[in-house]
Short mmCIF file of the C-alpha atoms (twelve columns), coordinates in Angstrom:
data_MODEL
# 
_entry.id   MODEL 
# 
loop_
_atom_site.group_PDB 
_atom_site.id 
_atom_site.type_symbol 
_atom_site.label_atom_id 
_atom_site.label_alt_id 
_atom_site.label_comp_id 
_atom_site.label_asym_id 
_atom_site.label_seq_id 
_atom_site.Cartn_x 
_atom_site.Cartn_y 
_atom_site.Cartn_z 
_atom_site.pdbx_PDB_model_num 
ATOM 1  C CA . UNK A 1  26.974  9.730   -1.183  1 
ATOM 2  C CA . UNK A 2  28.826  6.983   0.004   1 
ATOM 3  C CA . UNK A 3  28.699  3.437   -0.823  1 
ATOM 4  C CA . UNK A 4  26.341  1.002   0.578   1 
ATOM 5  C CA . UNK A 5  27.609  -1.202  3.276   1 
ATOM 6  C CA . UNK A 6  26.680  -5.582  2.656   1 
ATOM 7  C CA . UNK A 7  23.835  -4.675  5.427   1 
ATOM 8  C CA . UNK A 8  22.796  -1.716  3.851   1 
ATOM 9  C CA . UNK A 9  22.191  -3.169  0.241   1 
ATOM 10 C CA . UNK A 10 20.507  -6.322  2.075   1 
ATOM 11 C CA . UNK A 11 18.405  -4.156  4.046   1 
ATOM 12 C CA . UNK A 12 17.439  -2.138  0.822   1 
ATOM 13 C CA . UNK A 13 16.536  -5.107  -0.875  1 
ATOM 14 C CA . UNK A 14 14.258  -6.962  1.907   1 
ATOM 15 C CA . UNK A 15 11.821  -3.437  2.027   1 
ATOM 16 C CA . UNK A 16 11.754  -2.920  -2.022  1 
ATOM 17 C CA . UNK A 17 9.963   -6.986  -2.418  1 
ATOM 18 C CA . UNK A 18 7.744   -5.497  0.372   1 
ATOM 19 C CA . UNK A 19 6.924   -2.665  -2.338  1 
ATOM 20 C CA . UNK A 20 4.450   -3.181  -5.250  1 
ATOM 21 C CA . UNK A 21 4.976   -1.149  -8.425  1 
ATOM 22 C CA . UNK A 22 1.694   -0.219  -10.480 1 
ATOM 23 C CA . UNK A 23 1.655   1.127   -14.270 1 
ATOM 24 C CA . UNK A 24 -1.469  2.682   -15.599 1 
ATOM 25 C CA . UNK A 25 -1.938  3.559   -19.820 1 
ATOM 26 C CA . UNK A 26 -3.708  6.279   -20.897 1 
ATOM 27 C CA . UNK A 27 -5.200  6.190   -24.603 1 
ATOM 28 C CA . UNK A 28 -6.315  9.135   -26.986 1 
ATOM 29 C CA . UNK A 29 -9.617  8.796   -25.161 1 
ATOM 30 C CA . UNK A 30 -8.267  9.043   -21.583 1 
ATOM 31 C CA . UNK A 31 -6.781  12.401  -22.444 1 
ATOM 32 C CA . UNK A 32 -8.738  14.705  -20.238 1 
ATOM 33 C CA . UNK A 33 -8.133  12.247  -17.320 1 
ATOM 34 C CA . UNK A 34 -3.658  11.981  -17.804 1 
ATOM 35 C CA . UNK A 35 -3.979  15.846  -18.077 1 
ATOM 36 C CA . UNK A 36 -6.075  16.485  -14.665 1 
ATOM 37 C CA . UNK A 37 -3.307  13.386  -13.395 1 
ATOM 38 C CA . UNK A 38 -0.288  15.189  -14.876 1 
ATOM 39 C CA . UNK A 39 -1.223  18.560  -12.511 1 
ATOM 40 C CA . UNK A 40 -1.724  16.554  -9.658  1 
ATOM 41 C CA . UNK A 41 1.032   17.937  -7.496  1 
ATOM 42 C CA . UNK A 42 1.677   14.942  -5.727  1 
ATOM 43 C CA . UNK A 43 0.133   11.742  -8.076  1 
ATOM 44 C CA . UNK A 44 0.686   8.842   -5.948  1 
ATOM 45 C CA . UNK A 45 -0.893  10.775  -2.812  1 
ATOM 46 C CA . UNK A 46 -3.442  11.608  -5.401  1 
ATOM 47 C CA . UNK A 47 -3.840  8.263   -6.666  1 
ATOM 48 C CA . UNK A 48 -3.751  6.532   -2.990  1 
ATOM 49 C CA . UNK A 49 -6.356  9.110   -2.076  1 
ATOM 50 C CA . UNK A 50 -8.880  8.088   -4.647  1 
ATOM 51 C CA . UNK A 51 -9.215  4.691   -3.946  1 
ATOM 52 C CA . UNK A 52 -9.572  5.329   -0.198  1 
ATOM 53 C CA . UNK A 53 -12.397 7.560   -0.684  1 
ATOM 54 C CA . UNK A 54 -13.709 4.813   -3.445  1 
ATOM 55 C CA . UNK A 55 -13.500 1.979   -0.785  1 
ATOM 56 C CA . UNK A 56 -15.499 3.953   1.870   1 
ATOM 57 C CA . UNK A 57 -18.579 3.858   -0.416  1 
ATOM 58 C CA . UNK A 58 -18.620 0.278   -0.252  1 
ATOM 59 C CA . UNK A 59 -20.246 -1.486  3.084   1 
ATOM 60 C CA . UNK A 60 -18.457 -4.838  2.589   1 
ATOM 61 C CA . UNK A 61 -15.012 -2.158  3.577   1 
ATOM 62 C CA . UNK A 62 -16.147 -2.279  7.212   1 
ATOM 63 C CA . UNK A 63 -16.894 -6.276  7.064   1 
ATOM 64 C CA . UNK A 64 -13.391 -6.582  5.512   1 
ATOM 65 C CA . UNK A 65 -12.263 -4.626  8.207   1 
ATOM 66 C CA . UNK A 66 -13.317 -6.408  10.444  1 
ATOM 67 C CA . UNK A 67 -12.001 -9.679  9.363   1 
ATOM 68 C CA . UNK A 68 -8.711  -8.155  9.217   1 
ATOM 69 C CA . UNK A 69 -8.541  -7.064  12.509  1 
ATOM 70 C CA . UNK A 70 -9.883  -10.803 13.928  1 
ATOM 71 C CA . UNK A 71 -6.958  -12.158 12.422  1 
ATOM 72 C CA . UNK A 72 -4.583  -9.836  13.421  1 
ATOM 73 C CA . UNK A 73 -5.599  -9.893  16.823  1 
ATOM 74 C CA . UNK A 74 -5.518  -13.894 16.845  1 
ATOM 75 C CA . UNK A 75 -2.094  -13.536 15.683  1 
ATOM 76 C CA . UNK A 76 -1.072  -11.201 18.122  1 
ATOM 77 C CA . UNK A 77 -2.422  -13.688 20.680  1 
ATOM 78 C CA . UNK A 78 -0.845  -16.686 19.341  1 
ATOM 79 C CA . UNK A 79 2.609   -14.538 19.969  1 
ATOM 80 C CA . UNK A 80 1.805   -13.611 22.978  1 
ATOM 81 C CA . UNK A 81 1.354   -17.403 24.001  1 
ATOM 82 C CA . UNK A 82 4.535   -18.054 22.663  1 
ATOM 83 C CA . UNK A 83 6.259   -15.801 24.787  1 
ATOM 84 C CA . UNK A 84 4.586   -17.101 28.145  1 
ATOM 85 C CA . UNK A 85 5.871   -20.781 27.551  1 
# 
């Protein structure tokens, strides 16, 4: 593979501080749990998975939601003033 190019390497390193890295320990009590994780074919997927479902069981999701999309939707507007003046 060849080297990066100056854009390349600065491109790489603007998306990985978008990225968040998360480490999880297991203890001797947690054992049945790593060894269901360990033949998880896919264990981020997995992981990812498990706290969607977990979030749907809880109203205050939708209300979240919600608020989310009011913002985003204010911001969109505020660019789309911007681009009419």
């Amino acid at each position: 593979m060849p080297p990066l190019t100056e854009a390349q390497k600065k491109a790489k390193a603007k998306y990985n501080s978008k990225v968040t890295k998360v480490s999880i320990e297991f203890y001797p009590q947690d054992e049945m749990l790593l060894f269901h994780l360990k033949h998880q074919e896919n264990k981020q997927s997995y992981i990812k998975e498990l706290i969607k479902k977990d979030m749907l069981n809880f109203k205050s999701v939708q209300s979240v939601k919600n608020e989310r999309m009011i913002e985003l939707g204010k911001r969109n507007y505020l660019k789309s003033e911007k681009d009419i003046q």
